[in-house]
C-alpha positions as CSV (number, residue, x, y, z in Angstrom):
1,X,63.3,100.4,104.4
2,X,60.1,100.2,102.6
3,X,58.0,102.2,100.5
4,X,54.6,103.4,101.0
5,X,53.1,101.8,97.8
6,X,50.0,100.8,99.0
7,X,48.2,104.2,100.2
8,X,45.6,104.3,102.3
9,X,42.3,105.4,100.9
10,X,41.5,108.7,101.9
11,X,37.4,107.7,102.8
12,X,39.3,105.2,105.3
13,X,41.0,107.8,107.8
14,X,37.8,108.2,110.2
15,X,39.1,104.1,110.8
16,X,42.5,106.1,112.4
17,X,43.7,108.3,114.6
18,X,47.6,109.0,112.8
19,X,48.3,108.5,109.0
20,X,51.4,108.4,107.1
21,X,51.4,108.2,103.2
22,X,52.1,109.3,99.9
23,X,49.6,111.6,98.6
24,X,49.3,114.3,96.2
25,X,49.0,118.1,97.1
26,X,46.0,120.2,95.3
27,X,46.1,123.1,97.1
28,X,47.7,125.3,99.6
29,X,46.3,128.1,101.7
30,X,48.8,130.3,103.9
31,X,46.8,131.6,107.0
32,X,48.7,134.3,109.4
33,X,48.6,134.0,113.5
34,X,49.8,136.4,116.1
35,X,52.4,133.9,116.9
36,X,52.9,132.2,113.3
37,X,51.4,130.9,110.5
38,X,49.8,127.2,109.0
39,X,49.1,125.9,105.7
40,X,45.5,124.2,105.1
41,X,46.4,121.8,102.6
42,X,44.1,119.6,99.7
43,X,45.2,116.5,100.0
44,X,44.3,114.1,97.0
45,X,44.3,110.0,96.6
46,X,43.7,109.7,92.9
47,X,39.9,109.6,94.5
48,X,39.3,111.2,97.1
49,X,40.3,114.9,98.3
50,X,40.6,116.0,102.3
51,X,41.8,119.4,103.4
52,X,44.0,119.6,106.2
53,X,45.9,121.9,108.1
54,X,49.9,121.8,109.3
55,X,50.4,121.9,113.2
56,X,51.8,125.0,114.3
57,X,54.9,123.0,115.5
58,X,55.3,121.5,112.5
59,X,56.5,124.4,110.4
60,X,60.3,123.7,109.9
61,X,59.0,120.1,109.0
62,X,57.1,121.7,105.3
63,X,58.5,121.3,102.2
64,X,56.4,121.3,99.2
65,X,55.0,122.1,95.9
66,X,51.6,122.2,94.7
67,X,50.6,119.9,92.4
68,X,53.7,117.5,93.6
69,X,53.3,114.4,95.7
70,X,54.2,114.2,99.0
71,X,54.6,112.2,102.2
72,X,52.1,113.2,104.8
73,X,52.1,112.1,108.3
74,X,49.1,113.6,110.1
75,X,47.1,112.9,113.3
76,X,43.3,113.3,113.8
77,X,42.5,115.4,117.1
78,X,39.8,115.2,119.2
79,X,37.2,117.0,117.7
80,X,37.8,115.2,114.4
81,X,40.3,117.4,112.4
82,X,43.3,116.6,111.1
83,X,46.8,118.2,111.3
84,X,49.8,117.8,109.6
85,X,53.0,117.3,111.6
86,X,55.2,116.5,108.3
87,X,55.0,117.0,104.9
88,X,57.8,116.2,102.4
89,X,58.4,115.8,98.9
90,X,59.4,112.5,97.7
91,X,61.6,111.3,94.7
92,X,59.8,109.8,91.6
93,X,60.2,106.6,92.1
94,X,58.3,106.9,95.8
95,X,55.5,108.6,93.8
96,X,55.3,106.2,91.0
97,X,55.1,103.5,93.6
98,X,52.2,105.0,95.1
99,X,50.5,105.0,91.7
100,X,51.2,101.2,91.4
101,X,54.0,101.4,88.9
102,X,56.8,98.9,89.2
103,X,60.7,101.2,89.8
104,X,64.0,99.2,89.1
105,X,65.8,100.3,92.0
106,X,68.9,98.5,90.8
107,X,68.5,99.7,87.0
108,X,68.2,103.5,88.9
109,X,71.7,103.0,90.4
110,X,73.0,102.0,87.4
111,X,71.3,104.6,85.2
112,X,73.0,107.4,87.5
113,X,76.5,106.0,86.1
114,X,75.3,106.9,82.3
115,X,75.5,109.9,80.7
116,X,72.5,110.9,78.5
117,X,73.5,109.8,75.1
118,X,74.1,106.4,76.5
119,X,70.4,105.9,78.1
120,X,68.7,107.4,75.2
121,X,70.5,104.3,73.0
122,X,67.7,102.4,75.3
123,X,65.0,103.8,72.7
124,X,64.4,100.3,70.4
125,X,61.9,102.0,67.3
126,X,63.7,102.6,64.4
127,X,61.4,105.5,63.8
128,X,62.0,107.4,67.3
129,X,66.1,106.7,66.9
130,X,65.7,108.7,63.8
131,X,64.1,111.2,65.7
132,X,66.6,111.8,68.2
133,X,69.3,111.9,65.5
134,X,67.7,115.0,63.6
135,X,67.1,116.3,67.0
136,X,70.4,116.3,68.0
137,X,71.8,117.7,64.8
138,X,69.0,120.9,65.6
139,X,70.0,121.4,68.9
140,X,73.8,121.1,68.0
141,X,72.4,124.2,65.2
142,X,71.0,126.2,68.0
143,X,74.4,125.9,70.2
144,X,76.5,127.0,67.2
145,X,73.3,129.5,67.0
146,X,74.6,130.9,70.4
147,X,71.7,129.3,72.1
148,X,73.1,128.2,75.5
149,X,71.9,124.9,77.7
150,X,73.1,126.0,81.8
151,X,73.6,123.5,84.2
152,X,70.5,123.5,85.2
153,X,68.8,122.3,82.3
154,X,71.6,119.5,81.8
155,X,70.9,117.9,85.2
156,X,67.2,118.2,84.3
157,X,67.5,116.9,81.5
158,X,70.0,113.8,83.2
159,X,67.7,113.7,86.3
160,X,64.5,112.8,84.0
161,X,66.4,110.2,81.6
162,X,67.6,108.3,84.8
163,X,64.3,107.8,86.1
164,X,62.2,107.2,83.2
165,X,64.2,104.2,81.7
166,X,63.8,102.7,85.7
167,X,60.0,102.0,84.6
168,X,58.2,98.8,84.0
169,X,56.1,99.2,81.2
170,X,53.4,97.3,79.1
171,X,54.8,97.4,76.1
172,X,58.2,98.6,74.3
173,X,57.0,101.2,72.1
174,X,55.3,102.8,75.4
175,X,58.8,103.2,77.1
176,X,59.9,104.6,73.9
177,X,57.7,107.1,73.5
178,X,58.2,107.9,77.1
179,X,61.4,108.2,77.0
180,X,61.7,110.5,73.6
181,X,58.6,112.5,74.4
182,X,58.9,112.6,77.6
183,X,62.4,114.0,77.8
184,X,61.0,116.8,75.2
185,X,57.8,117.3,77.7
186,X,60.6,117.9,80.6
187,X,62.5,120.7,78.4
188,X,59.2,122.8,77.9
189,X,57.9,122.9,81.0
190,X,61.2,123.5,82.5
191,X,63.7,124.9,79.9
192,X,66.0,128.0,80.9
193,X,66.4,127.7,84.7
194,X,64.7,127.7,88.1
195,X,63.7,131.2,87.4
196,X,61.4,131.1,84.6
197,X,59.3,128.4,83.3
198,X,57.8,127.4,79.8
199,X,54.0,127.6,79.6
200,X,52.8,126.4,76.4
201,X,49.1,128.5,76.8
202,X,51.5,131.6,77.2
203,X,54.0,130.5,74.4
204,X,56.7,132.9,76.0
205,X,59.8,131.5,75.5
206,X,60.1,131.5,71.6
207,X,62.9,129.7,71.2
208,X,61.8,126.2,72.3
209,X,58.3,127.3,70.8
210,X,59.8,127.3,67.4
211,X,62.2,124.0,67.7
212,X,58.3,122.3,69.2
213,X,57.5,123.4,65.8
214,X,59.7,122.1,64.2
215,X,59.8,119.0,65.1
216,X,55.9,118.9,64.6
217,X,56.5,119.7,60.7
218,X,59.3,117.2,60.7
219,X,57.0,114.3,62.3
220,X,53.7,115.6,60.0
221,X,56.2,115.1,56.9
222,X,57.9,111.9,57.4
223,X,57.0,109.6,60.9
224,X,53.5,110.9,60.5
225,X,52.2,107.8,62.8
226,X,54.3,109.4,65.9
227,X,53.2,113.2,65.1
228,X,49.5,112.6,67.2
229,X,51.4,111.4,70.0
230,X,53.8,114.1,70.3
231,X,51.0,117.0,70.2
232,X,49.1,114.8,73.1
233,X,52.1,115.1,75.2
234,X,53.5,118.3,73.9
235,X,50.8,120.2,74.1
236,X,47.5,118.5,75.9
237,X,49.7,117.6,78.9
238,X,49.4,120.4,81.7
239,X,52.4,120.3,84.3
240,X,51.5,118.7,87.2
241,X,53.2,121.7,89.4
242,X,52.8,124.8,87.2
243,X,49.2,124.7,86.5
244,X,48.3,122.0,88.6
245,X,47.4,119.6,86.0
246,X,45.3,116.0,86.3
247,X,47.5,112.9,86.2
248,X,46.4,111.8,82.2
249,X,44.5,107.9,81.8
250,X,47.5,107.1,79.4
251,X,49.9,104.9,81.5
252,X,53.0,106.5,79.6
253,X,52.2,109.9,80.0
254,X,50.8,109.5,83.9
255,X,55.0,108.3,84.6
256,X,56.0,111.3,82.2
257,X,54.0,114.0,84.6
258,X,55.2,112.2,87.4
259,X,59.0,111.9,87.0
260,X,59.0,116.1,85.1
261,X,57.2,116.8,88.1
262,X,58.9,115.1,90.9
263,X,62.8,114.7,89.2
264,X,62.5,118.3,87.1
265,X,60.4,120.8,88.6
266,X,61.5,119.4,92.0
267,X,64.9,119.5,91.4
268,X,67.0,121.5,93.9
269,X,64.8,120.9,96.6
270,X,65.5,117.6,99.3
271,X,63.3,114.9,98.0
272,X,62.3,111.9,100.2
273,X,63.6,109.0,99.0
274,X,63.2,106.0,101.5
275,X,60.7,105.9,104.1
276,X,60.6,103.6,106.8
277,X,56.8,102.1,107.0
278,X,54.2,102.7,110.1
């Protein structure tokens, strides 16, 4: 089984007449028929963007969320347009792939064993340890508070940690601040359930507005060297599915979109995993 980490380039399909890939969705249209319906989707390389629309047939074969990356497979007919015949989320590490990162497939499998405490003892900087400890001792506040965290927000919140320690990055400090800011990024934008999301232009959900806040005041007082870097994620870092956000330069915070996107705001719906190659 292989992965599709080396996309083709979207200005390369008039060289084919089928495509199968990784690639990200931009936009959805719904268009009605007499005897159905089909999608015209925008698909997007990190380059390139190519509209195309689903094949009738292909309609049980969608699953999808805008903003997400999917696999594609599409052919070209004769009069040059393309159609989709499958589209399917995939997992995060399938995504990452596609962006060139390097996944620990092995590290994964072991990382699904651990319980969240245990994979945030990964996180090396003195600084960001002290961090999580007054942020547990705040959240633990809010739970005596009667502030309640469902089972939805717990997997989340697993889902994200077991992916983002899987990453290869450049430096230590870079996974840590993935890893501690990213797992806050992944509450916001996905805090109380499937039903409502966070939306930090909106500022609607008070309560994980306020402990944001909070832990902003706490950084500007004493770990002012971190305090820049949780704003840029915090709040200059659009969701990739809610408002269809770009992927940011920042290698970090590109795998923190990624793996909220794919692992969080995903979650409950059948993510591709392996692919078999063309």
């Amino acid at each position: 089984m292989k992965y599709y980490s080396n996309q083709l380039p979207i200005k390369t399909f008039q060289k084919y007449s089928c495509i199968k890939g990784v690639y990200r969705i931009l936009d959805a249209v719904h268009y009605d028929l007499l005897s159905g319906f089909f999608y015209e989707l925008t698909l997007n390389d990190g380059q390139s963007k190519i509209k195309m629309c689903t094949a009738c047939e292909s309609i049980e074969r969608l699953d999808f969320s805008v903003g997400a990356f999917a696999f594609i497979e599409a052919v070209r007919g004769a009069g040059g347009h393309w159609k989709i015949r499958e589209c399917r989320l995939v997992t995060s590490e399938v995504a990452l792939k596609s962006l060139g990162f390097v996944f620990d497939s092995q590290r994964y499998t072991r990382a699904r064993m651990q319980n969240s405490s245990e994979l945030l003892t990964e996180v090396s900087s003195e600084q960001l340890t002290e961090l999580i400890l007054v942020a547990k001792n705040r959240l633990l506040a809010r739970v005596e508070q009667g502030v309640l965290f469902d089972a939805w927000l717990k997997s989340s919140l697993k889902r994200f940690l077991s992916n983002i320690v899987c990453i290869d990055f450049r430096s230590q400090i870079e996974r840590d601040y993935a890893i501690v800011f990213g797992l806050v990024y992944s509450l916001f934008i996905n805090c109380v359930g499937p039903s409502k999301r966070f939306d930090m232009r909106i500022k609607e959900d008070l309560t994980f507005l306020e402990l944001g806040e909070e832990v902003e005041l706490f950084l500007d007082r004493h770990l002012p060297d971190l305090s820049s870097v949780f704003k840029e994620v915090i709040y200059k870092t659009d969701p990739l599915c809610s408002v269809i956000g770009d992927l940011k330069e920042v290698e970090y915070i590109k795998a923190i979109q990624v793996v909220a996107c794919q692992e969080v705001q995903c979650f409950g719906k059948k993510l591709l995993g392996n692919l078999e190659a063309a």
